[in-house]
C-alpha positions as MATLAB code, in Angstrom:
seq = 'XXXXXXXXXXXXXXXXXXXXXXXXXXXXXXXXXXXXXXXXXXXXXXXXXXXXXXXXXXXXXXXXXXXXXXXXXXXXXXXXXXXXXXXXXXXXXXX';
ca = [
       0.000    0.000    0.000;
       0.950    3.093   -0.743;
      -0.229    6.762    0.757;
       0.635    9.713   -0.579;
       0.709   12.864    1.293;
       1.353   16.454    0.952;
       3.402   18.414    3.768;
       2.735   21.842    4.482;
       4.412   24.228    6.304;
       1.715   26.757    7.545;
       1.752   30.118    9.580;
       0.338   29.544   13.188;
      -3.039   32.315   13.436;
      -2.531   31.866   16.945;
       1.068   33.288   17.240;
       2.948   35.772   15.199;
       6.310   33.371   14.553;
       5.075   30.072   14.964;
       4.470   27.445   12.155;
       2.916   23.726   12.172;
       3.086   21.167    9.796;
      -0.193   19.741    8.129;
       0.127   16.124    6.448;
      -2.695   16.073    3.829;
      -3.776   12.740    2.054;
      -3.836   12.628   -1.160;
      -7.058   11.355   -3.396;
      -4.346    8.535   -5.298;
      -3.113    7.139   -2.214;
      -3.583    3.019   -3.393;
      -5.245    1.206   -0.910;
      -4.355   -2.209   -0.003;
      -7.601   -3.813    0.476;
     -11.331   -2.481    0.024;
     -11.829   -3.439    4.190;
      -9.286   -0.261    4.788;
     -10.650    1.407    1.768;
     -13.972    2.037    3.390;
     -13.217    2.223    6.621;
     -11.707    5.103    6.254;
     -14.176    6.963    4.289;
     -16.314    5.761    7.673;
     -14.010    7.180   10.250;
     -10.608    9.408   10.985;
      -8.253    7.257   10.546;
      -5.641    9.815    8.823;
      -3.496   11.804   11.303;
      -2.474   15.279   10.167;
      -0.197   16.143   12.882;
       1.856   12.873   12.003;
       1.419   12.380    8.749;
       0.552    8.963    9.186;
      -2.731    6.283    9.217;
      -3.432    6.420   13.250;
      -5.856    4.546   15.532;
      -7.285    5.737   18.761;
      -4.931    4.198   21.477;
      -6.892    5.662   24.615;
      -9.272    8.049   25.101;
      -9.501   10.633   28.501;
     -11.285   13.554   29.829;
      -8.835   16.060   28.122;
      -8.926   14.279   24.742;
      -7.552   11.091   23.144;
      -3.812    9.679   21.903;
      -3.522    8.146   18.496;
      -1.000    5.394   17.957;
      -0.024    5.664   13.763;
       0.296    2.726   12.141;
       2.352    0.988    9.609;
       0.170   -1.795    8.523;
      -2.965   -2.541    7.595;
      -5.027   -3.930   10.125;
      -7.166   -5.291    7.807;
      -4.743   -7.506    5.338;
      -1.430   -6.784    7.291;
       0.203   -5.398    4.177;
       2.879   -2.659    4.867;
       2.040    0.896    4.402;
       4.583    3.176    2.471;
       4.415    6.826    3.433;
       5.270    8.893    0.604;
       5.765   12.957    0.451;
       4.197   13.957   -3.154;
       6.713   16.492   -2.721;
       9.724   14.630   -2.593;
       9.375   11.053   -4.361;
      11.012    7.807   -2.911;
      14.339    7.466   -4.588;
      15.090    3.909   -6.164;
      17.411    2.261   -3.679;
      20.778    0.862   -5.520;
      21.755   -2.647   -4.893;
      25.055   -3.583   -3.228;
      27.334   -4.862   -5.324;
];
């Protein structure tokens, strides 16, 4: 599986010289299986503090924690996090 995502670098309204970064999916991210497909069209699943597929780990009065993931937890296929911005570089062979 592979998700493309989009990192942005945005001024903080809330303070004159502070930025945060926003992780945006992108519609051509290639799903693994149709289970995660639509599950995620159900429910948040996409973090965009991390940049990452997260679950809810634990949930409190003051909010929850999200533990990202790396697989599926549908099919157990490994999920490649990709910046749109800079591509995955082929990776040369030892010779």
């Amino acid at each position: 599986m592979k998700a493309i995502f989009k990192k942005e670098i945005l001024n903080d309204p809330e303070s004159e010289n502070s930025t945060y970064t926003n992780f945006t999916l992108k519609r051509n991210t290639e799903f693994c299986c149709e289970k995660f497909k639509v599950f995620c069209k159900k429910f948040t699943v996409w973090s965009y503090e991390h940049g990452k597929f997260a679950i809810v780990d634990q949930i409190t009065y003051e909010g929850q924690s999200i533990q990202p993931i790396d697989f599926c937890p549908f099919c157990g296929e490994k999920i490649d996090y990709e910046d749109e911005n800079e591509p995955s570089k082929p990776i040369k062979k030892k010779k």
